[in-house]
C-alpha positions as CSV (number, residue, x, y, z in Angstrom):
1,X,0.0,0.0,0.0
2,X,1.3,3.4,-0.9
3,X,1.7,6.1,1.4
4,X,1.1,10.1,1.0
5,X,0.8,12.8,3.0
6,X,-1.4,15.5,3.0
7,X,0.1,18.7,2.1
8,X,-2.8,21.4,2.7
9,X,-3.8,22.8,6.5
10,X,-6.7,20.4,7.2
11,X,-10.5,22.3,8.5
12,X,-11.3,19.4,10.7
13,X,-9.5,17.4,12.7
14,X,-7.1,13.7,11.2
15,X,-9.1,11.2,12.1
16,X,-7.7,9.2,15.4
17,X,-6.1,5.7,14.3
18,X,-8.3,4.1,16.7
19,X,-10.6,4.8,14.4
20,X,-9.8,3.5,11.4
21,X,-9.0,-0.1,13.4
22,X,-12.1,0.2,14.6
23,X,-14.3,1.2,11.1
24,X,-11.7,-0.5,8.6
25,X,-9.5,-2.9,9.8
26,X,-11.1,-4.9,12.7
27,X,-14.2,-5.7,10.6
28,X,-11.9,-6.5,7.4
29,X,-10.1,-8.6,8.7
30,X,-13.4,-10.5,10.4
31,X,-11.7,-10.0,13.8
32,X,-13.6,-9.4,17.6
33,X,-11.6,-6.5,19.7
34,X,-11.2,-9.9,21.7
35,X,-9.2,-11.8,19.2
36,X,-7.5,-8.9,18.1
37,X,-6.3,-7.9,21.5
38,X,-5.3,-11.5,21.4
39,X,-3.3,-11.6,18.4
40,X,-1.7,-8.4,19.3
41,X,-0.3,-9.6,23.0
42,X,-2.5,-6.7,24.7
43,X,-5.8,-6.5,27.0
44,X,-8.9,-6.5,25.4
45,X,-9.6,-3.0,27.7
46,X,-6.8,-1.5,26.1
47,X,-7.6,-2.2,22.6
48,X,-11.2,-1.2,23.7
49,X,-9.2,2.5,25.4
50,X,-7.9,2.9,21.4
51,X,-10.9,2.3,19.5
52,X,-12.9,4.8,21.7
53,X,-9.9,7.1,20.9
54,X,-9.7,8.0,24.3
55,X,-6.0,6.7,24.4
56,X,-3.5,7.8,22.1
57,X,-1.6,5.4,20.1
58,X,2.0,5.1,21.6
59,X,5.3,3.6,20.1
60,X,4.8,0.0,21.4
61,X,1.2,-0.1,20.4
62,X,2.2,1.3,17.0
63,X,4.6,-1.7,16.8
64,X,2.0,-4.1,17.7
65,X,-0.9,-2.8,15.7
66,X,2.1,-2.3,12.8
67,X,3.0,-6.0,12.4
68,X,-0.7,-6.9,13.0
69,X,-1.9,-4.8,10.6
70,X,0.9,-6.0,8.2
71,X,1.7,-2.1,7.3
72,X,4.0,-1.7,9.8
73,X,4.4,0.7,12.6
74,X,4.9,4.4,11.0
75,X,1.7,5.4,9.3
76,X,-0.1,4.6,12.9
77,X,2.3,6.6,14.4
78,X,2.2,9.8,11.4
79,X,-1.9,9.3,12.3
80,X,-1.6,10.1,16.1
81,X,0.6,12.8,15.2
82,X,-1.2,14.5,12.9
83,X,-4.3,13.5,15.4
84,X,-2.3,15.1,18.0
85,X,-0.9,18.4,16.3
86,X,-4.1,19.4,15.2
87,X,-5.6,20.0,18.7
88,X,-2.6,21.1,20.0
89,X,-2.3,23.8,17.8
90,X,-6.3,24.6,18.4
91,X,-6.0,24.6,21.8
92,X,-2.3,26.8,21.6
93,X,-3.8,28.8,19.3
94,X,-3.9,32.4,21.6
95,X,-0.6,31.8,23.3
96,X,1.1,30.5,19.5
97,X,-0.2,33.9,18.3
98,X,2.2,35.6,20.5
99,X,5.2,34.3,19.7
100,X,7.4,36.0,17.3
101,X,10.2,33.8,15.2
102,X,13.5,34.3,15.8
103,X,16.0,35.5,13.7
104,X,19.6,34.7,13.0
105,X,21.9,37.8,14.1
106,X,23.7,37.5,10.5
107,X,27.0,38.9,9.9
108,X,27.1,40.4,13.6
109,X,30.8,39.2,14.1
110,X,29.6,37.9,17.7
C-alpha cells in the first residue's frame, strides 16, 4: 500500500487511528476487539481504550498494531501525530499567536 501525505492545513481534525482499526480494519479482517487484542499480545480494555480514541496510540502499540496490521508501525504513528498536532495547535492557538520567530543575528561578528 502506498503512502502520501497530506500537504494542505486540514479544516477538521485527522481522524484518530483508533478509528480506522475500529471502522476499517477490525471488521476487514473479520476479527472481535477480543481476538484482536489476542493476536496483538495486549488486553482486550486497552484495545477497547484505542478504538474509543480516548488513548492515544504510543510507540509500542504502533509496533504491535504495525505488524498486526501488516503495514508496519509508521503510518499509525504519522496518524496520532497529525491527530495530536491538530488539537494542540487549536488549543495553543492564543498563546502561539504571541510568539514571534527568531531570527539569526547575521554577519554580527559575535
Amino acid at each position: 500500500m502506498k503512502e502520501y501525505s497530506v500537504k494542505r492545513p486540514l479544516k477538521r481534525p485527522p481522524i484518530h487511528p483508533g478509528e480506522i482499526i475500529r471502522e476499517d480494519v477490525l471488521p476487514g479482517l473479520g476479527l472481535s476487539v477480543s481476538e484482536a487484542a489476542r493476536q496483538m499480545g495486549i488486553s482486550r480494555q486497552q484495545l477497547h481504550r484505542i478504538l474509543a480514541c480516548t488513548h492515544p496510540v504510543s510507540t509500542e502499540m504502533a509496533l504491535r498494531i504495525g505488524k498486526f496490521a501488516g503495514n508496519g508501525p509508521a503510518i499509525w504513528l504519522r496518524m496520532q501525530q497529525a491527530h495530536d498536532l491538530w488539537y494542540a495547535e487549536k488549543r495553543m492557538k492564543d498563546e502561539l499567536s504571541n510568539i514571534k520567530a527568531a531570527t539569526a543575528l547575521v554577519g554580527s561578528g559575535t
